[in-house]
N, C-alpha and C positions, 0 to 999 in steps of 0.2 A: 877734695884734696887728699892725696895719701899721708901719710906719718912725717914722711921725708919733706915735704913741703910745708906743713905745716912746721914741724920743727926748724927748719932753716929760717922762715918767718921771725918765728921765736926772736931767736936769735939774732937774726937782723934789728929788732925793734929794741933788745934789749944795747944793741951796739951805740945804733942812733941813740939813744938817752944816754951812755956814758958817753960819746963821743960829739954828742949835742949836735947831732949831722941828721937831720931830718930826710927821711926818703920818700922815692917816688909814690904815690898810692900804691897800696896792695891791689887795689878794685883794678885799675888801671892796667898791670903787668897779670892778672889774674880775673878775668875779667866773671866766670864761672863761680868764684868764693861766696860760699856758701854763711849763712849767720852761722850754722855750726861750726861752720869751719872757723870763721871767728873768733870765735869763743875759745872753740882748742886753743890755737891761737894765742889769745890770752892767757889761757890757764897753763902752756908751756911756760909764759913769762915766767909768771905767779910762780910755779911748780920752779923752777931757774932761781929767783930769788930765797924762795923756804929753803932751799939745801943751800945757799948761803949764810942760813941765820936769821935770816930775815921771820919774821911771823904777824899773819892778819891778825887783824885788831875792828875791823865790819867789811862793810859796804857802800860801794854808793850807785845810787840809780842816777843819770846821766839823761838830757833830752826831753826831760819831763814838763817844761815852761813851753808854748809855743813861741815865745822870743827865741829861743834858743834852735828850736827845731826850724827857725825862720834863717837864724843864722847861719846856719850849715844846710839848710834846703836837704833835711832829712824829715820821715813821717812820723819816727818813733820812739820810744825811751829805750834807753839800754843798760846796764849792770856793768861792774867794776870791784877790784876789788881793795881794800884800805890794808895797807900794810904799816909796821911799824917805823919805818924807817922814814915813811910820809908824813908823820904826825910831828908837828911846829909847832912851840908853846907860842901862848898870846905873849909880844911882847918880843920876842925873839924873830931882828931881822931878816929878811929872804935875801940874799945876792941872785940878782942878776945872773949872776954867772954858770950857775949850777941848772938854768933852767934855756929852751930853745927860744919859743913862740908863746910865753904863758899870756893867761887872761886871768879875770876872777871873777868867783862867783858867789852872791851872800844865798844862804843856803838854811831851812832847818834841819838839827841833826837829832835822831832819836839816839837813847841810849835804854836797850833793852833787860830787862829783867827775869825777862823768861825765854826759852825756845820760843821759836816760831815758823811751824811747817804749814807748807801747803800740800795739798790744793784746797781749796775752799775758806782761805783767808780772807777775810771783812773787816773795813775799818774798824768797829769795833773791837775785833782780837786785838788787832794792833793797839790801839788806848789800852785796852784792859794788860797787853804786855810790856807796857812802855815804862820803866823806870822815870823818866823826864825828857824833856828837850832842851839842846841848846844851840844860841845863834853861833851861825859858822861859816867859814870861808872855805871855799876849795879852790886853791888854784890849779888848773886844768893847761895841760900845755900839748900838744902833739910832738908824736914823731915822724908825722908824716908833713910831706912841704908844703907849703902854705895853707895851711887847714885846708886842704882842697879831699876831705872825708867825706865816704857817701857810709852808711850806719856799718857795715862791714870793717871797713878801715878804721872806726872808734872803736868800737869793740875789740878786733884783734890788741887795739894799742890802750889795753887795761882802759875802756872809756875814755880816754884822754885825760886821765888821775895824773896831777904829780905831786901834791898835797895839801896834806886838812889843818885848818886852826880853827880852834874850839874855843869861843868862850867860856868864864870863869862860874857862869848863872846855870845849875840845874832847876826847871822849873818842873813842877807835876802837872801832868795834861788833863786832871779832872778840874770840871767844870772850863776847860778853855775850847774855845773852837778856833782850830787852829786855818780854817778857812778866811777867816777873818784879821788875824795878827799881820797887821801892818810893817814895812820897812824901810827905811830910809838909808839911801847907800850913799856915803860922802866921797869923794875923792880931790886932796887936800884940800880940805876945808868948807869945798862947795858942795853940793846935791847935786850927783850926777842924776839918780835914778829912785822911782819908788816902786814899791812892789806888795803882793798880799798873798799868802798861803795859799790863797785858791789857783793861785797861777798853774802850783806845780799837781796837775792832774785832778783838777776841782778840789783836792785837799791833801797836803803831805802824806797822811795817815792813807790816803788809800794809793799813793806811790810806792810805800813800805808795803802796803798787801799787795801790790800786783808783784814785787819781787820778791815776796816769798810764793807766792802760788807759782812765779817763773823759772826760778830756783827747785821748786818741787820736782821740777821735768827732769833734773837731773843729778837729785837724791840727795840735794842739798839742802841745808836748816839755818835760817840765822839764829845766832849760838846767844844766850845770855853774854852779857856783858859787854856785846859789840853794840859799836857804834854802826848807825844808818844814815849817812848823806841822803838825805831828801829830795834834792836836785833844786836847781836856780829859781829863784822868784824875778828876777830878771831875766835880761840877756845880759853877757859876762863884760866886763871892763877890758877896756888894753892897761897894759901895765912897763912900765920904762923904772929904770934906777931913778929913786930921792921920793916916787910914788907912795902916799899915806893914805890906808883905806878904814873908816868906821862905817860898819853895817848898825844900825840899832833898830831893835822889833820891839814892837808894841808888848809889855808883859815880858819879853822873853832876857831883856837887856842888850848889851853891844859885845861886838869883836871888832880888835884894829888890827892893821897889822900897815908892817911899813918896807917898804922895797928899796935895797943898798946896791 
């Protein structure tokens, strides 16, 4: 795709979100779009928002569960980027309103202490630069119609990010294996769903290495002090107004959050 198409894209997706008008698939009208093109794509957004004021705060890896890549009959993980303006204290309502088609997803989040460049990242770098982990929600919503995304179409539309809640528990990841920290996903009041760190790409820590060695390709570093969306230990909830959500992990403690 040339500059101009990619840029109108942009723009188009940045519309659909304020105007909460989900559009046709890009794959669909563009049937040629390329994952790089994608990405540009994306990073138009992203780049659209920073000269707003806006400012990243991490990442998140996206597709990483096979429930999830089952749900949208995609083959593979993707990348996203975490802005400020995404970030909702625990505790503090979502409306309805501000969002199109959201779901949710209990998730673990790194919060890193160190750089971290690729190529050649192993879960082990990962632990060794991990300040803590904690449990976390992403709510994920498209702006394309009816999630009808083939990986092109997520990606362009920032992964399907629309935002992060963090619980309140920094945990240290020496001595845990995080392959193993169990989850339990309520939705009001009942157990929708359970789940285990191994879901998301035989173990979070090496979902955070594959995106940094991915990230490598294009001279990118996750930066100290950002946070890392790990990606879904499930497949993600539907979500309606009066909806109450606790995720609680085994060691890592709970995130609620509740939908107005």
């Amino acid at each position: 795709m040339n500059k101009e198409e990619i840029l109108k894209l942009s723009q188009e997706l940045l519309t659909a979100e304020k105007n909460k008008t989900p559009v046709v698939p890009l794959t669909d009208r563009f049937p040629g779009i390329t994952i790089a093109d994608a990405y540009n794509i994306q990073l138009g957004i992203i780049d659209t928002k920073l000269g707003r004021g806006d400012v990243i705060v991490g990442k998140k890896i996206g597709l990483t569960a096979r429930a999830m890549q089952e749900m949208f009959n995609v083959k593979e993980a993707d990348y996203g980027h975490l802005l400020s303006s995404g970030v909702i204290l625990e505790g503090q309502p979502v409306s309805m309103s501000k969002l199109i088609q959201p779901r949710l997803e209990a998730e673990i989040c790194f919060l890193l202490k160190h750089d971290l460049t690729g190529p050649g990242v192993t879960t082990a770098n990962v632990l060794a630069t991990t300040e803590g982990v904690l449990p976390a929600f992403e709510i994920i919503d498209s702006r394309i119609k009816d999630w009808k995304i083939k990986i092109q179409d997520t990606i362009a539309d920032n992964a399907s990010n629309a935002a992060v809640v963090m619980g309140g528990k920094l945990t240290r990841v020496k001595d845990l294996d995080l392959r193993l920290i169990g989850m339990v996903f309520e939705k009001n009041g009942d157990i929708a769903v359970t789940g285990a760190g191994a879901a998301v790409l035989g173990n979070p820590a090496q979902a955070v290495a594959w995106l940094a060695n991915t990230l490598s390709e294009y001279g990118i570093t996750l930066k100290a002090g950002e946070f890392i969306m790990a990606g879904a230990l499930t497949a993600a909830l539907p979500i309606k107004a009066g909806d109450n959500f606790t995720a609680s992990f085994d060691r890592l403690g709970t995130v609620s959050l509740r939908f107005v």
